[in-house]
C-alpha positions in Angstrom: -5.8 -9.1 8.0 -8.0 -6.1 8.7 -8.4 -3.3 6.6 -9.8 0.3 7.8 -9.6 3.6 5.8 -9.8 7.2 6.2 -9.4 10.3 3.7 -6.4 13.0 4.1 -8.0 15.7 1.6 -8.3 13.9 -1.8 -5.8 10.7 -0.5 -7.6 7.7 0.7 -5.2 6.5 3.2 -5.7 2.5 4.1 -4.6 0.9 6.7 -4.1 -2.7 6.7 -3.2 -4.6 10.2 -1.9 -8.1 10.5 -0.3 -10.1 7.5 -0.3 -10.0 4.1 0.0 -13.8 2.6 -0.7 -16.5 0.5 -4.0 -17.0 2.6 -5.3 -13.1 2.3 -3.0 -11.8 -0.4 -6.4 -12.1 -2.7 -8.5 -10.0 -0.6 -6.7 -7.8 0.2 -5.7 -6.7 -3.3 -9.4 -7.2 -4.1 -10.4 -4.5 -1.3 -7.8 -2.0 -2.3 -9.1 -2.5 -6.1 -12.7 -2.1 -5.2 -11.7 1.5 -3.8 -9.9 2.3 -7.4 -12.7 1.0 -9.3 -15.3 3.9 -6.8 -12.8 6.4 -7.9 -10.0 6.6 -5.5 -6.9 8.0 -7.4 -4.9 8.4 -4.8 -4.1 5.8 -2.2 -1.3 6.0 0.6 -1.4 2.2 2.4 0.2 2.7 5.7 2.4 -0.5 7.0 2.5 0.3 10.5 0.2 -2.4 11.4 1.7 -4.9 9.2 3.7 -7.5 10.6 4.8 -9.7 7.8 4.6 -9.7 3.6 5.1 -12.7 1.5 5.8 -12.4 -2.0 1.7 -12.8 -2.8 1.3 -10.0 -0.9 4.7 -8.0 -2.8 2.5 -9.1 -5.8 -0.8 -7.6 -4.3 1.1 -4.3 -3.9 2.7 -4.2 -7.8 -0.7 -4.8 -9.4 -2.6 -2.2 -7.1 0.5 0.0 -8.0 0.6 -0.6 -12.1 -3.9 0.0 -11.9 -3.2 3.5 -10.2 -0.1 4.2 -12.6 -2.9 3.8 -15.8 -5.1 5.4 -14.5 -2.3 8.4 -13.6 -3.1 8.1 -10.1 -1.2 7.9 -6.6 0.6 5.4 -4.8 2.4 5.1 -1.6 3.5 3.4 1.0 4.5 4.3 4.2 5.1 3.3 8.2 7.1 0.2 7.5 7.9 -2.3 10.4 11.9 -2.5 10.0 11.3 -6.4 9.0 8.4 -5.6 5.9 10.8 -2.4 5.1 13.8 -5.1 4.3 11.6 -7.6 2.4 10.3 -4.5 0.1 14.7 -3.3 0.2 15.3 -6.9 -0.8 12.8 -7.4 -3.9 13.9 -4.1 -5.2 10.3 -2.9 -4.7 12.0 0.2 -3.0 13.2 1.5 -6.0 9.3 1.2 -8.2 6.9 2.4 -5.5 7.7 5.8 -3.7 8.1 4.1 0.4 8.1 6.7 3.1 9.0 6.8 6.8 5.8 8.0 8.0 1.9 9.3 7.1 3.2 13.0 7.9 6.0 12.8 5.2 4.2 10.7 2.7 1.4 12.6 2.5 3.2 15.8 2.0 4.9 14.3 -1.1 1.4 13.2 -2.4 0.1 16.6 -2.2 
């Protein structure tokens, strides 16, 4: 799993390509957190490079997601591959961490 990043006014937008697993899960939570803990508040991951999600890496997500929330930053997700989109549907994820269609859309609502 790669992960490159970019900035969209005061949204750090990441994007992660590959899979997110048991075997990365860790690092990739750890990479994301390292980014909160310079500062970043507000963080959209786009999915469009993302291939497959395991429930270490729905886990990753949550606690990146509840570290933003205390410190009453930004989270989002968006550009889901129609097979990560269904595992996020399935968990119910859907419903506690705001998923959009696109970076266009997503970053509007962050704004």
């Amino acid at each position: 799993m790669e992960l490159s990043g970019e900035r969209a006014g005061d949204i750090l937008v990441l994007t992660p390509e590959g899979r997110i697993d048991g075997s990365n899960s860790a690092d990739f939570q750890s990479a994301v957190m390292e980014r909160i803990d310079e500062g970043s508040e507000s963080i959209l991951l786009d999915f469009a490079g993302i291939s497959y999600i395991s429930s270490a890496g729905l886990r990753a997500v949550l606690i990146l997601a509840k570290k933003l929330n205390q410190v009453n930053g930004r989270f989002a997700l968006c550009s889901m591959q129609q097979s990560v989109q269904s595992v996020f549907e399935v968990s119910g994820f859907v419903k506690i961490i705001d998923v959009h269609p696109d970076r266009d859309e997503a970053l509007a609502a962050m704004q």
